[in-house]
C-alpha positions in Angstrom: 0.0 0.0 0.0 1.1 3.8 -0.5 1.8 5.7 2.9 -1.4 8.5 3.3 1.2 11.1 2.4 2.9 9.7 -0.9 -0.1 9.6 -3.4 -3.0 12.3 -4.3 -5.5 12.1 -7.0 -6.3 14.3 -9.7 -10.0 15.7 -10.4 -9.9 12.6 -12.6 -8.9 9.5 -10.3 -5.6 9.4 -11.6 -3.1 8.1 -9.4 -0.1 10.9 -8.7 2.5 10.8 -6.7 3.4 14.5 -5.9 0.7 16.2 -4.9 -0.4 15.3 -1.2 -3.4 18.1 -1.7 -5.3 16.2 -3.6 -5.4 12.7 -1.5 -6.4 14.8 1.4 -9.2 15.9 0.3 -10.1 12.7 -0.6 -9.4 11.1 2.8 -11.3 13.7 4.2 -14.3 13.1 1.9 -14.4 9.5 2.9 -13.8 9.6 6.5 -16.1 11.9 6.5 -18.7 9.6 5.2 -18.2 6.7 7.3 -18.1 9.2 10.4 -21.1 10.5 9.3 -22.9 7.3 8.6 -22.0 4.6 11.4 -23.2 1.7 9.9 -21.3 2.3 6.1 -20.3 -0.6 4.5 -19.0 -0.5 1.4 -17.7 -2.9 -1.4 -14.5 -1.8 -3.3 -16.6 -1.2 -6.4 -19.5 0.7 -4.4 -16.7 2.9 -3.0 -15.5 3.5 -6.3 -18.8 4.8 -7.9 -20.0 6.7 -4.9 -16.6 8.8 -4.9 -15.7 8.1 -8.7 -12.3 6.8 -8.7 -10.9 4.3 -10.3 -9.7 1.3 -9.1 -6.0 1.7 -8.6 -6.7 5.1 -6.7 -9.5 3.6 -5.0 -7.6 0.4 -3.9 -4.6 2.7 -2.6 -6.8 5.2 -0.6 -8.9 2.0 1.1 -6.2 0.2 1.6 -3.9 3.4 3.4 -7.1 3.8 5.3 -7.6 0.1 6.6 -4.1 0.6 7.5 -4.2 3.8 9.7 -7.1 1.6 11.3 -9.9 4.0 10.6 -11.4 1.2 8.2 -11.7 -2.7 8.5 -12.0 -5.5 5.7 -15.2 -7.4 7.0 -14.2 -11.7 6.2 -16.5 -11.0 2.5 -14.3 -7.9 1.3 -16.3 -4.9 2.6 -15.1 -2.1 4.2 -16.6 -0.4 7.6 -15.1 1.6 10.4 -12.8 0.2 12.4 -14.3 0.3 16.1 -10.9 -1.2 17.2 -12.9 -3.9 19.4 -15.1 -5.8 17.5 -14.6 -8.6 15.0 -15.8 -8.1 11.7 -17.9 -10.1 9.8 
């Protein structure tokens, strides 16, 4: 996985590795989501329509956020907030 602060996104999805602006924003757009809706729980594909990425950008920003441990991978590939306590299922 990329570290949070090595990759940003263009308006487009694509995958840069300069700009730390743009991936940001996008963490803060998603956190924001799942803070704001408890019981979220996303596929990978869902996730990439409801914030139009594309895959490769969506995988790395999932994947950095399951491992700050704000998200979790449930055992059939979705992703929820990581309450730190509970198993996932």
């Amino acid at each position: 996985m990329y570290p949070l602060g090595q990759i940003a996104f263009d308006g487009h999805g694509v995958l840069m590795r300069e700009n730390a602006k743009g991936i940001q924003e996008v963490l803060r757009r998603i956190r924001g989501e799942f803070l704001e809706m408890p019981g979220l729980r996303l596929t990978a594909e869902q996730a990439r329509r409801l914030w139009r990425l594309d895959q490769k950008a969506c995988d790395a920003v999932l994947g950095a956020l399951v491992d700050a441990r704000f998200l979790a991978r449930t055992r059939d590939g979705a992703f929820v907030r990581d309450d730190h306590n509970s198993p996932h299922p």
